[in-house]
Every structure is written in structure tokens, then in C-alpha cells.
N, C-alpha and C positions, 0 to 999 in steps of 0.2 A: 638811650640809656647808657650809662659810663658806669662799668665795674670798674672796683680796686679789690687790692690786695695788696696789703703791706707785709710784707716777709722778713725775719733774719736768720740766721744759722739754721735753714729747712727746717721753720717752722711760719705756718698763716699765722700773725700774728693780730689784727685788723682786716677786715673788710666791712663791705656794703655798695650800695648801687647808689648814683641819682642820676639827675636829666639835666643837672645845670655842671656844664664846663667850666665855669668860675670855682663851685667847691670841689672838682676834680683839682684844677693848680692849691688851690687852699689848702688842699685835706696833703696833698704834694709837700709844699711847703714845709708845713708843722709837721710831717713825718720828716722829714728831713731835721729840721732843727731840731731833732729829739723828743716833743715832744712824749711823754706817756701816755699808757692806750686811756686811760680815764680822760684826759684832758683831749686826745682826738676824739674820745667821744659826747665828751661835752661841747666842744667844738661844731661837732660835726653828728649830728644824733643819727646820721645816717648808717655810721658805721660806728661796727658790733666785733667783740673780742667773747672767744669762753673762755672757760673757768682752766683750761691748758694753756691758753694762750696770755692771760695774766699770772702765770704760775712759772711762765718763763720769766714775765718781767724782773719778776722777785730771785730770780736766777738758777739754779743749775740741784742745787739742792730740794728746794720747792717744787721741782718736776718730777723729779723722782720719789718725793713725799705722795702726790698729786698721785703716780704712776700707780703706787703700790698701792696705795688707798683703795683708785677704781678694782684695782687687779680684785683686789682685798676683797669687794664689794660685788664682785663679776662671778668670783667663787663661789661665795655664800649663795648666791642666788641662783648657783646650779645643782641640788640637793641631787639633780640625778646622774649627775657627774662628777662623783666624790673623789675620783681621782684628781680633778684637775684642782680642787679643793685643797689637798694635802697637798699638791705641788708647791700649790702658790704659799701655802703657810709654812712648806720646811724651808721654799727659798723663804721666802719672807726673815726666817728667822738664822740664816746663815748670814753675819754682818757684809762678808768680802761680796754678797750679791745684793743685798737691800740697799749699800749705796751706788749700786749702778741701776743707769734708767732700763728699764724692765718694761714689756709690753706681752699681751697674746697675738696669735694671729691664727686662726685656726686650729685652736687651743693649743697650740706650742708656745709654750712660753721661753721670748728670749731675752739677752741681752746683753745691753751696751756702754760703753765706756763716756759716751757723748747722748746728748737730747735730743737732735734734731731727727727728723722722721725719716730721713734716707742715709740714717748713722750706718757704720760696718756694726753688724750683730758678731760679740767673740764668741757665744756658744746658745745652746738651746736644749730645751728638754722637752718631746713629747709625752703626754701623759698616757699610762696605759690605758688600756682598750680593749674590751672583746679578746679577753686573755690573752693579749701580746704584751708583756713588758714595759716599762719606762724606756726611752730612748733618749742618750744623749747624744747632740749633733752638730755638725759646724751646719751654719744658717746661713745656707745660700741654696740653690735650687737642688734637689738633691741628693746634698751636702754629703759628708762625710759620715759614716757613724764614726761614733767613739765607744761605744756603749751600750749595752742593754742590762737595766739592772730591776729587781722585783719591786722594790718598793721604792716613796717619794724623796726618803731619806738620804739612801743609798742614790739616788739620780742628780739629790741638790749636791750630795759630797762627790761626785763623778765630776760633774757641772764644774764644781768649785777647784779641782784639783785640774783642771784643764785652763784656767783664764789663764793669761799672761801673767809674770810676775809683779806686783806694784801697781796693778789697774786698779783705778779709782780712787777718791771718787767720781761720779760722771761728772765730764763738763758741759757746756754750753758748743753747740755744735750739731752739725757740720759747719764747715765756714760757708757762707752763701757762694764762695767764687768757686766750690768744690762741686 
């Protein structure tokens, strides 16, 4: 059995398995000469793209449509986690953060200036909790605080007064040689 995985800017963008060596060089090939993930998979029905990894193709903007949607959608369906709720909808509605690629991770939500999945995160917000405050953070192990503030509002305008100046919108990225 021969896995692939066709990757750019640290993102899977294609994969799948077979047993025959000939459509390991093939499926090679036409990743290489550009092909698009629809025509590798037409090509090759072996191998399978989601609905992230087409949203890159269409580019940098598309991901972060894509990002906020699921976030959008991750919310809603956590009725018993209303805080994480109101985070995602004041960021959502702060423009200098809805055009950067945004993700959870243990319901902190962060974000970034780039799309691909081992981007630098510039800042983060965890949601309150168990009567502890919003927190905002740099997003690395530990991190920094910058902040603790009472509501979702107050955490997205913390959030937003702390990015770089001029960041965004997100690009396409990291570079794969990074």
C-alpha cells in the first residue's frame, strides 16, 4: 500500500492510498504540473480533498470565509457554552479580525495573518469560564496574558487593539520551505 499526501503552504491538500506504483508516479506527475484537486481526482479516484482543502484552492480569502463559517457553526451548537458563543460573534463582527484566518483550539480562539495550519497565531482570546474572566493572550505555550476583561466585547476590542499595525488580510501560507 502507497500513501500520498500532496501539501502547500502547511496545508494537506490531497491525499489517498493504492497498491499500484504506476498511479503513485502518475498522481506525482499531475501534482506536479499543477494540476487541480478536482482533475487529480478525477484522474485518480483514489484520492480525496475536503471542503478546507478546496477552499484553499480558491485562495486565501475562501479560507477564512470557510474558517469563520465552521467557527460560526461550532458555536451555535454549543448552547451550553454561551460564552464561547458571544466570542465568536463579537469577533466575527470586528472587520480588522474577520479578515484574518481564525481557528479554536480548546475553545480559545485564535488568530492569524496567514492560512496554513502551523501559521504564527498574533493574539488569542479565551473564553470565560467557571467565573474567571475573558482572557486575552499571545498563543504560544503559556503565552503571555495581555488581559483579562468581563465580557466578549471588551476581550474582541483588547484582541483587536493588540495586532500589529496593517495586519491583514490573511494570506496563503506558511511557505512549505518554512
Amino acid at each position: 500500500m502507497f500513501l500520498l499526501w500532496g501539501r502547500s503552504r502547511g496545508v494537506e491538500l490531497i491525499s489517498g492510498s493504492t497498491t499500484d506504483l504506476r498511479n503513485v508516479v502518475l498522481a506525482a506527475v499531475a501534482w506536479g504540473e499543477g494540476r487541480s484537486l478536482s482533475e487529480l481526482h478525477e484522474l485518480f479516484p483514489f484520492m480525496s480533498s475536503d471542503e478546507r482543502a478546496k477552499a484553499h484552492e480558491r485562495g486565501p480569502a475562501a479560507v477564512v470565509d470557510l474558517q469563520w463559517r465552521l467557527l460560526r457553526e461550532q458555536a451555535a451548537g454549543e448552547p451550553g457554552f454561551p460564552e464561547f458563543g458571544l466570542l465568536v460573534e463579537a469577533a466575527y463582527a470586528e472587520p480588522q479580525l474577520r479578515r484574518l484566518s481564525a481557528f479554536s483550539s480548546h475553545w480559545t480562539l485564535g488568530f492569524s495573518a496567514s492560512t496554513g495550519r502551523s501559521s504564527k497565531v498574533e493574539v488569542a482570546v479565551v473564553p470565560a469560564c467557571n467565573g474567571r474572566p475573558y482572557r486575552v493572550q499571545e498563543f504560544v505555550h503559556d503565552g503571555g496574558v495581555i488581559g483579562e476583561v468581563e465580557t466578549a466585547d471588551e476581550a474582541v476590542a483588547l484582541a483587536t487593539a493588540h495586532l500589529p499595525v496593517g495586519l491583514g488580510p490573511a494570506v496563503a501560507g506558511p511557505d512549505d520551505a518554512l
